[in-house]
C-alpha positions in Angstrom: -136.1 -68.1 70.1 -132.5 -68.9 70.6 -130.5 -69.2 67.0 -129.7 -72.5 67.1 -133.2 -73.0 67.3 -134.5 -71.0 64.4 -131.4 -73.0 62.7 -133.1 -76.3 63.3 -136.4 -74.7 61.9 -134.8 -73.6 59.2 -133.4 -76.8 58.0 -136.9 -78.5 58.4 -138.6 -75.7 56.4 -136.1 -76.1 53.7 -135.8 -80.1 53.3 -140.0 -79.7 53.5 -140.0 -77.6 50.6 -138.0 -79.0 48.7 -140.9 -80.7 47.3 -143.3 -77.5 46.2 -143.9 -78.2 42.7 -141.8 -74.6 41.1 -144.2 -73.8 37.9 -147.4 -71.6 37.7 -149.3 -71.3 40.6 -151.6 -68.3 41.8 -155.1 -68.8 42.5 -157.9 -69.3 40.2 -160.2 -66.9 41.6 -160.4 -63.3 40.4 -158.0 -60.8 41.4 -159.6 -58.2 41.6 -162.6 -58.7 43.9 -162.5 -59.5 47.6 -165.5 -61.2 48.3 -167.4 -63.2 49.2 -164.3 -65.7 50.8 -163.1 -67.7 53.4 -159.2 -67.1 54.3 -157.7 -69.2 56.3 -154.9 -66.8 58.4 -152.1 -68.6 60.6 -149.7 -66.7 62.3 -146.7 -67.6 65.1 -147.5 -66.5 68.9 -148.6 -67.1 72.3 -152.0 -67.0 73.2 -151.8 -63.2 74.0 -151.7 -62.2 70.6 -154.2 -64.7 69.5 -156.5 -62.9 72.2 -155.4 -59.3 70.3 -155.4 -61.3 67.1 -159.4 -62.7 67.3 -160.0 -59.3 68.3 -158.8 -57.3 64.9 -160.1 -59.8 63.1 -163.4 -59.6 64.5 -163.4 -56.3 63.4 -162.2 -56.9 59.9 -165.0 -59.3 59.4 -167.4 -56.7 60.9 -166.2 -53.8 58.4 -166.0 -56.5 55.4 -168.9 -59.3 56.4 -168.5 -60.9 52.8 -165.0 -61.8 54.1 -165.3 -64.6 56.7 -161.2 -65.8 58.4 -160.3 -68.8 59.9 -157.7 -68.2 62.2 -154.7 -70.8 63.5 -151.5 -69.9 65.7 -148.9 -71.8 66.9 -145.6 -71.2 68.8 -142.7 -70.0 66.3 -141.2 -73.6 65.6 -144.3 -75.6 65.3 -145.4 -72.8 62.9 -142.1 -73.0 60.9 -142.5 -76.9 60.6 -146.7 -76.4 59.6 -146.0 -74.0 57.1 -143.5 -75.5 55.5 -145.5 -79.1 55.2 -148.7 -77.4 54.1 -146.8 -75.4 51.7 -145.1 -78.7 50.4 -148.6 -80.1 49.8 -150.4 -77.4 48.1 -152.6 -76.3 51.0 -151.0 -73.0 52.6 -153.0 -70.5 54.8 -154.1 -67.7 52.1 -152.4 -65.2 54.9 -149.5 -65.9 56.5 -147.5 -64.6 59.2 -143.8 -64.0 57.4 -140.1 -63.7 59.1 -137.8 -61.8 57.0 -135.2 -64.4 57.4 -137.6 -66.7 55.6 -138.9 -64.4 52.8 -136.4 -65.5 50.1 -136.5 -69.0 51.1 -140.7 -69.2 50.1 -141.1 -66.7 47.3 -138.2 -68.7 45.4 -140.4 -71.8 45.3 -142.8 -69.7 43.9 -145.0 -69.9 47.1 -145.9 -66.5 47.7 -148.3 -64.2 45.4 -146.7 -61.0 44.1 -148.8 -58.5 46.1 -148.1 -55.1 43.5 -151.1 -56.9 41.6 -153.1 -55.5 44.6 -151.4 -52.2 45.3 -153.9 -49.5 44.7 -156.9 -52.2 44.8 -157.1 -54.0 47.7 -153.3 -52.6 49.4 -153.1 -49.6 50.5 -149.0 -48.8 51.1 -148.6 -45.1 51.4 -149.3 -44.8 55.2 -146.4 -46.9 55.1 -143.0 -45.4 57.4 -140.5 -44.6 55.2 -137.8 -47.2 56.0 -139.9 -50.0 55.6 -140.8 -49.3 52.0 -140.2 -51.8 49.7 -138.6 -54.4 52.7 -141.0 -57.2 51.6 -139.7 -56.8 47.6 -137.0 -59.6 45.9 -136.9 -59.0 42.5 -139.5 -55.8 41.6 -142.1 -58.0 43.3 -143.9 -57.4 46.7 -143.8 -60.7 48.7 -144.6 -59.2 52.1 -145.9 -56.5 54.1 -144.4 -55.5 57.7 -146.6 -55.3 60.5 -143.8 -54.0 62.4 -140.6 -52.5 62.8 -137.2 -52.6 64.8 -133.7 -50.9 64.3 -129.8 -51.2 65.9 -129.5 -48.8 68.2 -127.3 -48.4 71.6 -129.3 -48.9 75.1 -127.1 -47.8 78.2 -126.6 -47.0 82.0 -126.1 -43.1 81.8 -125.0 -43.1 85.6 -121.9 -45.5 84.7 -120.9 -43.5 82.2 -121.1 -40.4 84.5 -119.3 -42.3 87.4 -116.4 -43.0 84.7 -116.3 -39.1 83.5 -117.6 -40.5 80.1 -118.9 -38.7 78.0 -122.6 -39.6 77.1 -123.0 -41.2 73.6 -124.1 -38.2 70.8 -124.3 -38.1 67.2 -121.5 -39.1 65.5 -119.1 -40.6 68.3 -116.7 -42.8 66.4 -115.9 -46.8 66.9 -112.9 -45.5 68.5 -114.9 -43.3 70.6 -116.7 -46.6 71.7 -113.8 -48.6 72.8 -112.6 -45.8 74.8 -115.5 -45.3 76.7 -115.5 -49.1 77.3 -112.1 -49.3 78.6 -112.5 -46.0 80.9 -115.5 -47.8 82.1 -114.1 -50.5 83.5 -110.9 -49.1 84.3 -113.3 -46.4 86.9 -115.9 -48.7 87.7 -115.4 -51.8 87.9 -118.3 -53.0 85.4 -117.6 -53.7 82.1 -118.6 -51.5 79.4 -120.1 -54.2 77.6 -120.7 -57.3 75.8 -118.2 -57.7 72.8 -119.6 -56.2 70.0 -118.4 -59.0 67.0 -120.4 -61.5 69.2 -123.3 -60.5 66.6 -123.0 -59.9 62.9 -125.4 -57.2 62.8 -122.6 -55.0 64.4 -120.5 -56.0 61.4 -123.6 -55.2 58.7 -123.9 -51.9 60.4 -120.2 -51.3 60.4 -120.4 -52.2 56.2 -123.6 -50.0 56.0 -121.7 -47.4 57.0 -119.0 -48.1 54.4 -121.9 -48.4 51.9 -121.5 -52.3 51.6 -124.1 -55.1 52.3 -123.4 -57.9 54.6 -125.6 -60.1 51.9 -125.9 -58.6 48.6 -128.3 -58.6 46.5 -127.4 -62.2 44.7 -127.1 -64.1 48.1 -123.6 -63.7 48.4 -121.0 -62.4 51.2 -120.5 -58.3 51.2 -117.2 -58.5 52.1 -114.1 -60.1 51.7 -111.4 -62.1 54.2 -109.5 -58.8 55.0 -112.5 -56.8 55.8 -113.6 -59.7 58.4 -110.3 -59.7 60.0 -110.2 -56.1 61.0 -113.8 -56.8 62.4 -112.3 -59.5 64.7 -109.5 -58.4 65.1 -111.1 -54.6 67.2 -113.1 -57.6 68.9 -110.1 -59.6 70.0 -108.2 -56.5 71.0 -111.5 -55.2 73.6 -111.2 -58.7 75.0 -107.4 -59.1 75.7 -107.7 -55.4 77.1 -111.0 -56.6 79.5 -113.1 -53.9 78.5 -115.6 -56.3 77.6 -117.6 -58.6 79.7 -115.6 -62.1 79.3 -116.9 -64.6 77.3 -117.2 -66.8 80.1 -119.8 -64.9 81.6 -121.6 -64.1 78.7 -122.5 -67.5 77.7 -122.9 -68.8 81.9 -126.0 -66.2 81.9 -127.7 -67.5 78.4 -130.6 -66.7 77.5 -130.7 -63.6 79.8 -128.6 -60.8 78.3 -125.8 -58.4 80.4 -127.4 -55.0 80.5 -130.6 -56.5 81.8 -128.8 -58.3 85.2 -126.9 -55.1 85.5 -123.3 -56.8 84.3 -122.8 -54.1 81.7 -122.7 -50.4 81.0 -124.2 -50.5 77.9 -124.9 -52.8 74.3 -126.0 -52.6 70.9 -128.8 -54.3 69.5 -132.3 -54.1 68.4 -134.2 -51.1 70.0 -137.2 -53.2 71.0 -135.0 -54.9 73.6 -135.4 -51.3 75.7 -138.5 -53.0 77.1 -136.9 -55.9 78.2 -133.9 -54.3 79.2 -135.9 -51.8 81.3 -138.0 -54.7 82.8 -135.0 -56.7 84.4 -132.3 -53.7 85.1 -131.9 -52.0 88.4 -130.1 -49.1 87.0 -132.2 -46.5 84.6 -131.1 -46.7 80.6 -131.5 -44.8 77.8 -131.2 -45.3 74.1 -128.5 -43.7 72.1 -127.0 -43.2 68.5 -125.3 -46.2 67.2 -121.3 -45.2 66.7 -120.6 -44.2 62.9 -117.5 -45.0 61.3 -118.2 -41.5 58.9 -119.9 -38.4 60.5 -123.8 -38.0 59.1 -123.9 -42.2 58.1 -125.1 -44.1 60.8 -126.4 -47.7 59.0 -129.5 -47.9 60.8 -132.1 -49.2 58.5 -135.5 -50.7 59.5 -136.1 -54.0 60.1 -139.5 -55.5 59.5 -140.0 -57.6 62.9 -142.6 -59.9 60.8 -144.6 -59.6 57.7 -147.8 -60.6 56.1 -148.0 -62.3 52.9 -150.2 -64.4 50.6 -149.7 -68.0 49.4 -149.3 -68.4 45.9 -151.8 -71.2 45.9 -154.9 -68.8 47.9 -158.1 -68.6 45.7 -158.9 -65.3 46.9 -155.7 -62.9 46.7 -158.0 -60.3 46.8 -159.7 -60.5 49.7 -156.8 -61.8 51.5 -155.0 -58.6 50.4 -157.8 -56.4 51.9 -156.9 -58.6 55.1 -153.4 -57.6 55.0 -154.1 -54.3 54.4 -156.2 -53.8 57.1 -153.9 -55.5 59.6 -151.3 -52.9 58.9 -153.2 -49.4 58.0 -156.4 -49.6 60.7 -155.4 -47.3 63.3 -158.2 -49.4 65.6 -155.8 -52.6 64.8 -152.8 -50.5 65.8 -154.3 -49.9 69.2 -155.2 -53.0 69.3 -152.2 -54.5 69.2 -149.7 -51.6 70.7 -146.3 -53.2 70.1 -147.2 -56.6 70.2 -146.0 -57.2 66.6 -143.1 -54.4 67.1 -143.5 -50.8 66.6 -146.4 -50.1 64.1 -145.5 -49.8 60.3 -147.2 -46.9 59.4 -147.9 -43.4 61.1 -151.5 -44.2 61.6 -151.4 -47.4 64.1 -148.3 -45.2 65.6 -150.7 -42.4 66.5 -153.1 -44.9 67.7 -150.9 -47.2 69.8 -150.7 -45.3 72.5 -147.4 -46.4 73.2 -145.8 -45.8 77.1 -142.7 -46.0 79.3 -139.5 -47.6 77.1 -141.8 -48.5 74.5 -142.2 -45.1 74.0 -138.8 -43.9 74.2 -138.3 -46.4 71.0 -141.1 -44.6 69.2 -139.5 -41.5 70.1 -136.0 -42.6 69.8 -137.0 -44.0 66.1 -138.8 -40.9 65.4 -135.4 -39.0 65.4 -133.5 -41.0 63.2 -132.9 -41.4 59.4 -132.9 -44.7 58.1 -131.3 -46.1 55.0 -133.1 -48.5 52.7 -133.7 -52.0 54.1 -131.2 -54.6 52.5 -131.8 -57.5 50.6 -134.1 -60.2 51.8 -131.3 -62.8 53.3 -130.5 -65.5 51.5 -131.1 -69.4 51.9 -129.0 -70.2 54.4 -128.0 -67.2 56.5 -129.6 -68.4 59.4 -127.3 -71.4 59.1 -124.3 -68.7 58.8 -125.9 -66.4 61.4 -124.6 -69.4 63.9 -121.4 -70.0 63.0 -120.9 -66.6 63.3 -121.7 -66.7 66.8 -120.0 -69.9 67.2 -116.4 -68.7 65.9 -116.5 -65.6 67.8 -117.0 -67.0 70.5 -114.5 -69.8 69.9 -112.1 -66.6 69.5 -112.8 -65.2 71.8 -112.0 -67.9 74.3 -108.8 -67.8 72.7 -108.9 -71.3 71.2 -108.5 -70.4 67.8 -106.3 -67.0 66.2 -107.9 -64.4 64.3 -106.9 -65.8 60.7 -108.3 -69.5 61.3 -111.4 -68.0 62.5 -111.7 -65.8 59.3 -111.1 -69.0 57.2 -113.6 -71.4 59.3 -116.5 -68.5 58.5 -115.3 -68.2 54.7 -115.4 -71.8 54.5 -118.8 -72.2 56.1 -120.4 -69.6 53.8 -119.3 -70.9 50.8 -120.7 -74.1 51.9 -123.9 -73.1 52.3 -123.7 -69.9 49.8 -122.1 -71.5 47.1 -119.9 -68.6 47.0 
């Protein structure tokens, strides 16, 4: 789903729940036994996953048969627009398919349960990988559990770089490293050496992760400040006046397909799990490699959960739909099941069971190496809002329509906007 998109979704999903009442909550059954219950369990997807989805629940219900689920799916934005109407009313799924974008948003109006009443009852977290621990927690309270898990990372054409007599990315090559090997790129072959990094803010969160700052901190606010942004666009602007980069032009003529994967590019950052799609539509043969580092030994790379599970506020039976959520992400039969339809397995048991192939594997195995830092804050109310104007500025710079400084001050003005900071 395109930002813009999950912008639009977000804006219904907030005006929607607006009106869920703030006080009390939780359900009046007990919380500490599971059954006998009926949960109602929505999630987003296509009707692939709701064939892999019947199937683990079929085998929840078989191991737990006190437990009966109801199951609904839609696509992402008619989910978005459901949840956010039954949650408005009262009358939310007990288990519900989560986005980290939209954690924050829910469990401030008080419409999620605080799971850590179930940890060590019902939830079973120790199986968990290390970087997601604690990604579904605002405040000391567990609001979500991944069923999945993606991180930044740098997928390339090995053969370009060897045409160009560039060295292959290793540990520790430097931003400056990165732009050369862009430029040399180009400058040898012909192809650009890729698309320009400050197109996405992630590159700027990992640049600040690796300068031990936050893009979003803890409160909601910005991480950085109007000086820190400008250097930012500023290596940006400088990649695109040199060509190194593919031109902005192009980039948005070939939405929604990306460079790397119609061959226009030697090499991009972005979220591992894109190796499978990358691999799927390129001619040439890539590989993952190390994110650059701005400091030797800190790369930045965290864990992202791709979704979560959590459980309304409102459920009568947060027990029983904590054993469901549990199960979803600890059953090594569910983690076969479902491979990497919900990303990479959260914990080391449906890993070992996923039997994982091809780039898919090379993610595992590429994730496997790697030492993650702690997941950051759940973002705040409005970042998906942010999260396009980002994209919108840069690329207005980019086109050279606005200078650097006037595109720093239309971002700052946006975010305190819709911040309030």
């Amino acid at each position: 789903m395109g930002a813009l998109k999950r912008f639009r979704v977000l804006a219904t999903s907030l005006v929607a729940l607006l009106a869920v009442a703030c006080g009390g909550g939780g359900g009046s059954g007990d919380e500490t036994q599971a059954g006998p219950a009926t949960l109602r369990f929505s999630w987003w997807g296509n009707a692939e996953r709701a064939e892999l989805m019947q199937q683990a629940i079929d085998l929840f219900q078989s191991r737990n048969p006190d437990i009966k689920v109801t199951p609904s799916f839609q696509e992402f934005e008619a989910y978005w627009q459901k949840m956010a109407t039954e949650t408005a009313g009262g009358n939310a799924p007990d288990v519900l398919q989560m986005d980290f974008a939209y954690l924050r948003e829910y469990s401030d109006r008080n419409a999620l349960y605080d799971l850590k009443k179930q940890e060590g009852e019902n939830l079973e977290l120790g199986d968990l990988l290390d970087g997601l621990k604690g990604a579904g927690e605002i405040d000391g309270k567990l609001y979500g559990v991944p069923t999945g898990g993606n991180t930044w990372g740098y997928i390339y054409n090995p053969a370009l770089f060897t045409e160009a007599g560039v060295e292959l990315p290793k540990d520790g090559w430097t931003w400056d490293d990165y732009r050369e090997a862009m430029a040399s790129i180009v400058a040898k072959t012909g192809v650009h050496g890729g698309g320009n990094y400050i197109g996405s803010y992630y590159n700027l969160e990992l640049q600040l992760r690796q300068e031990d700052k936050l893009l979003y901190t803890e409160d909601g606010k910005l991480g950085f400040d109007k000086a820190r942004l400008k250097e930012f666009f500023e290596e940006g602007k400088a990649l695109a006046d040199a060509g190194a980069v593919l031109p902005i032009e192009k980039g948005v003529q070939i939405k929604p397909s990306f460079a790397l994967e119609l061959d226009l590019v030697a090499g991009d950052l972005g979220w591992d799990n894109f190796m499978a799609r990358y691999d799927k539509g390129a001619k040439a043969e890539l590989q993952l490699g190390p994110v650059p580092t701005a400091k030797a030994g800190t790369s930045g790379q965290y864990l992202k959960p791709s979704m979560l599970l959590s459980v309304s506020q409102k459920s009568e039976h947060p027990a029983a739909a904590a054993k469901l959520v549990s199960f979803m992400v600890n059953d090594p039969e569910v983690g076969r099941i479902f491979g990497a339809n919900r990303g990479l397995p959260p914990t080391k048991a449906q890993r070992a069971a996923a039997q994982l192939e091809g780039p898919l594997a090379a993610v595992a195995a590429y994730e496997e190496g790697l030492e993650f830092g702690p997941t950051p804050p759940a973002p705040p109310k409005g970042a998906g809002t942010l999260e396009q104007a980002f994209i919108r500025i840069t690329e207005e710079l980019q086109y050279g329509r606005i200078p650097v400084d006037e595109a720093v001050d239309q971002f700052f003005t946006e975010a305190e906007e819709t911040l309030g900071s």
